[in-house]
C-alpha positions in Angstrom: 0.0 0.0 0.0 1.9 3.3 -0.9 0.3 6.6 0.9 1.7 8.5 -2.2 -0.7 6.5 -4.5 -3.3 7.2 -2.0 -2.5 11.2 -1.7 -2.9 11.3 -5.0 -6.0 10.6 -5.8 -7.2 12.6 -2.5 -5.7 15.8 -4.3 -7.6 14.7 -7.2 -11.0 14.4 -5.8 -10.2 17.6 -3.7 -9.0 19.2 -6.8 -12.5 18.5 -8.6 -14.5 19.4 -5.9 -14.8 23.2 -6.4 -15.2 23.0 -9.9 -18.3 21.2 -9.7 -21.2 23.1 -9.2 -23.0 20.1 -8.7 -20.7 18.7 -6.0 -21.2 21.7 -3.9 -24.6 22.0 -4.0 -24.4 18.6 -2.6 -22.0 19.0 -0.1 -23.2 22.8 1.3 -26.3 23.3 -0.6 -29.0 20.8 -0.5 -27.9 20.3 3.3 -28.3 24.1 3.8 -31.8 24.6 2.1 -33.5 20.9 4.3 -31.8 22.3 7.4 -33.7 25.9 6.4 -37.2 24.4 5.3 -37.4 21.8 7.8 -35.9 24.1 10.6 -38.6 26.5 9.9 -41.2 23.8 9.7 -40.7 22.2 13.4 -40.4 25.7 15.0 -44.4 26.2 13.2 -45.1 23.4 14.8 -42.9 23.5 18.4 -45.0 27.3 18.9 -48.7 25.7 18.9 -47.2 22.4 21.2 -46.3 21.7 24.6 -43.1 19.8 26.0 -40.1 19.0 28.2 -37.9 18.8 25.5 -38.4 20.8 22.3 -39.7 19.1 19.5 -37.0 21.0 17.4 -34.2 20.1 19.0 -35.3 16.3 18.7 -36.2 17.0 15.0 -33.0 18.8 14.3 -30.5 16.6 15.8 -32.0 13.3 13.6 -32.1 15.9 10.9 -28.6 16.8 11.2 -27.0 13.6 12.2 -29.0 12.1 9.1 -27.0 14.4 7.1 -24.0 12.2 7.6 -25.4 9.4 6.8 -26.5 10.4 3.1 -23.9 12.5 2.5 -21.1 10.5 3.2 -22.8 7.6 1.5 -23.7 9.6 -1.8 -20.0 11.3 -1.7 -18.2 8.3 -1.5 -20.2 6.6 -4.3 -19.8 10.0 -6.7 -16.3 9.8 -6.3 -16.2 6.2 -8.7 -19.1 7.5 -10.2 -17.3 10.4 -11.8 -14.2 8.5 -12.7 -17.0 6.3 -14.8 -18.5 9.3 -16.3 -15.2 10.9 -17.4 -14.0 7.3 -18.7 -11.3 7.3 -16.5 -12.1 4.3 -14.4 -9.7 1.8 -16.3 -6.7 4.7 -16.6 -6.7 4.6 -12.9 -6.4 0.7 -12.2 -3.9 0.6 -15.1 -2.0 2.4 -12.7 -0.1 0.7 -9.8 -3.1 2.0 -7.7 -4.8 -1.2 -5.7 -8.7 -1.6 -4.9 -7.9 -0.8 -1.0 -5.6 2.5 -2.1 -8.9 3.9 -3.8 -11.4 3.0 -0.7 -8.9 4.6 0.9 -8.1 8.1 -0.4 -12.2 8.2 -1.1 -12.5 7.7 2.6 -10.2 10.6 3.1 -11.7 13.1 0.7 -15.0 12.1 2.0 -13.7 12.9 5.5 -12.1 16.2 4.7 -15.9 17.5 2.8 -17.5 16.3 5.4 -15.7 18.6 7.5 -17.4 21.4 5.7 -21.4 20.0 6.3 -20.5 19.8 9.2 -19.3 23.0 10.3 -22.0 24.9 7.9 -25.1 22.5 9.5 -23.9 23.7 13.0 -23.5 27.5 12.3 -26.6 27.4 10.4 -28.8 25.7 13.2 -27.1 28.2 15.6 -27.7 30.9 13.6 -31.0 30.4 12.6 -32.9 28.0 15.3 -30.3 28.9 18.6 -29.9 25.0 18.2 -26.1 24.1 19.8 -25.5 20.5 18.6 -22.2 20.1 20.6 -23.4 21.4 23.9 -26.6 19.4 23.1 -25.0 16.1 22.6 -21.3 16.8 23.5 -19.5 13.7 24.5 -22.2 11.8 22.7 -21.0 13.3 18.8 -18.4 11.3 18.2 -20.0 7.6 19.1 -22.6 9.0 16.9 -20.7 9.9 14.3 -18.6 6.5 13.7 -21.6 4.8 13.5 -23.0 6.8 10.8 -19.8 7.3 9.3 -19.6 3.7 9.2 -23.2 2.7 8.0 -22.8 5.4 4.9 -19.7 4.0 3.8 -21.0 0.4 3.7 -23.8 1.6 1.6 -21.7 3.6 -0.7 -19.1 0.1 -0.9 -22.5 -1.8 -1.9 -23.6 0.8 -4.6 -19.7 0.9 -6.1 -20.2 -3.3 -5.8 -23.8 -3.2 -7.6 -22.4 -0.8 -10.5 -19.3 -2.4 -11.1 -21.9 -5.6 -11.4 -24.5 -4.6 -13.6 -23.7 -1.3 -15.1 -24.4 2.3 -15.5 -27.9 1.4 -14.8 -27.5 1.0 -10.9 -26.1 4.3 -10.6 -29.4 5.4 -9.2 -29.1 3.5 -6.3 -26.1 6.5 -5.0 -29.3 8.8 -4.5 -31.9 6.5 -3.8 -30.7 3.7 -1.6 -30.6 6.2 1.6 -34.3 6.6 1.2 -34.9 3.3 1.7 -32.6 2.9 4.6 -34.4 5.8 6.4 -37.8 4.7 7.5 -35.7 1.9 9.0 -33.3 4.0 10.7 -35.8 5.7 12.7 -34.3 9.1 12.6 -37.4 11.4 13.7 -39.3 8.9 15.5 -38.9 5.8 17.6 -38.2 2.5 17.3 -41.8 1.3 18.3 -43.7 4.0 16.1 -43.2 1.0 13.4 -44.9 -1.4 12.6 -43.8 -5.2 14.4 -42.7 -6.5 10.8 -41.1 -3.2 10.2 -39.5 -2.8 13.8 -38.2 -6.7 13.6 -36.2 -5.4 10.2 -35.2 -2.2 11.9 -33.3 -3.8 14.0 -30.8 -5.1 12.0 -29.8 -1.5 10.8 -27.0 0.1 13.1 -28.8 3.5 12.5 -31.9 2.7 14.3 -29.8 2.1 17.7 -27.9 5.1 16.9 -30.8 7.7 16.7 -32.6 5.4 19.8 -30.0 6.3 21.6 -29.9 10.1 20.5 -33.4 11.0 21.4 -33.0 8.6 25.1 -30.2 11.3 25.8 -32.6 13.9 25.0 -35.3 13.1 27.1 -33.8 10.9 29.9 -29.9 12.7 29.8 -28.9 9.0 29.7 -27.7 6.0 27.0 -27.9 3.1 26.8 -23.8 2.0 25.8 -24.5 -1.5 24.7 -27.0 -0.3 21.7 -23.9 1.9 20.7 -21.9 -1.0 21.1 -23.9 -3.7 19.3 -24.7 -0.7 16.2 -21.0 -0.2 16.4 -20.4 -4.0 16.1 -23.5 -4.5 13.1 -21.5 -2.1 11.2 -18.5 -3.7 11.5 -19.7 -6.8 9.8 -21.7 -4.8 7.2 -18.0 -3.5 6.5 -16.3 -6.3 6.3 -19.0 -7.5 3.9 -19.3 -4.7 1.8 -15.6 -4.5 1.2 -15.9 -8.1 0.3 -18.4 -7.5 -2.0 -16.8 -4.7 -3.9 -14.1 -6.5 -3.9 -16.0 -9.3 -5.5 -17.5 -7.7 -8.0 -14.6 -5.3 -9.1 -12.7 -8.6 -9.9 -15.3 -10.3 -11.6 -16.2 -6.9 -13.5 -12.3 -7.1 -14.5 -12.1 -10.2 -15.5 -15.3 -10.3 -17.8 -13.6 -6.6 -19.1 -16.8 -4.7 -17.7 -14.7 -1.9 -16.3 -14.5 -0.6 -19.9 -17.7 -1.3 -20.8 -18.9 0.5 -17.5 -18.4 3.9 -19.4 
């Protein structure tokens, strides 16, 4: 594994970033204008109801934290996604540049945009709602964050797996597969809101623990550390098998000469 290979194509990535207006939008824009209209939307609503805890600052904190979740999923998946579109998937792995080297340096370019969302979603809700995410959650963020770190870039290893598979067709699944992971993830409401069939399949998503957990804190000022633990462990062997996978299908895709034909 060479870091320089990996560098690389992090100053690639970070290099095209800017010059996409689309990126951007995705990154700081879209982010910006749900955090405005659904922001707006719960403080409506939080002014005609009664509670302990604000309805916005549960609403928010799933809306924020869900954030994470789609965009590190939908960033990481763009990133081989746009070497497809500009036909420069197979110039890349002509190079000495290895399958783990690529995860890799996505991983890292995904980190360092993320970085941005971030900080704009938590000036914005400050700015605009009086909503303080760290000193709402503080030491909470970061076991928070791993975990949905974690489940977006095993979604986004599973959408690179089902392109390299069956084409330019499955691209869709970078902007739609999220939306079918989020009524499972119970992000704005609880766990037994669902449905029994629905809860029993909710709990084999991470997320659902994650945001159980969230919204516990909120109300109670407590967690419970083995659903952290066990969502932190779930995701773990979601990784293992989405790498697996992508590494499946990259070298079946290879050897049937489908990276070409991928363009």
């Amino acid at each position: 594994m060479s870091i320089r290979r990996i560098l690389a194509m992090v100053i690639r990535h970070m290099y095209l970033w800017p010059k996409s207006f689309e990126r951007l939008m995705g990154t700081l824009g879209w982010p910006f204008l749900e955090l405005t209209i659904w922001g707006l939307t719960m403080s409506y609503l939080q002014s005609n109801l009664m509670n302990s805890v604000s309805l916005v600052t549960v609403f928010l904190g799933g809306l924020i934290f869900w954030q994470f979740v789609t965009r590190t999923e939908v960033e990481t998946a763009l990133n081989f996604l746009e070497e497809v579109w500009n036909k420069n998937l197979i110039n890349i792995f002509a190079s000495p540049l290895t399958k783990a080297e690529f995860l890799i340096s996505t991983v890292i370019s995904n980190l360092i945009k993320l970085s941005f969302t971030a900080s704009m979603l938590t000036l914005v809700s400050w700015f605009f709602y009086q909503f303080n995410i760290l000193k709402t959650f503080g030491f909470l963020i970061p076991f928070i964050l791993i975990n949905l770190f974690l489940t977006g870039w095993i979604v986004s290893f599973f959408v690179i797996g089902m392109v390299l598979r069956f084409g330019y067709k499955a691209q869709e699944l970078a902007w739609a597969i999220t939306l079918l992971v989020q009524p499972f993830s119970c992000v704005f409401y609880p766990l037994s809101a669902l449905p029994t069939w629905a809860q029993n399949i909710a709990k084999f998503f991470p997320t659902s623990y994650v945001f159980e957990e969230m919204r516990r804190f909120l109300y109670e000022g407590s967690i419970n550390k083995s659903n952290l633990l066990f969502a932190f462990l779930l995701n773990l062997t979601y990784l293992i098998i989405s790498i697996w996978f992508f590494s499946m299908m990259f070298e079946k895709a290879r050897e049937h000469g489908r990276l070409v034909k991928l363009n």
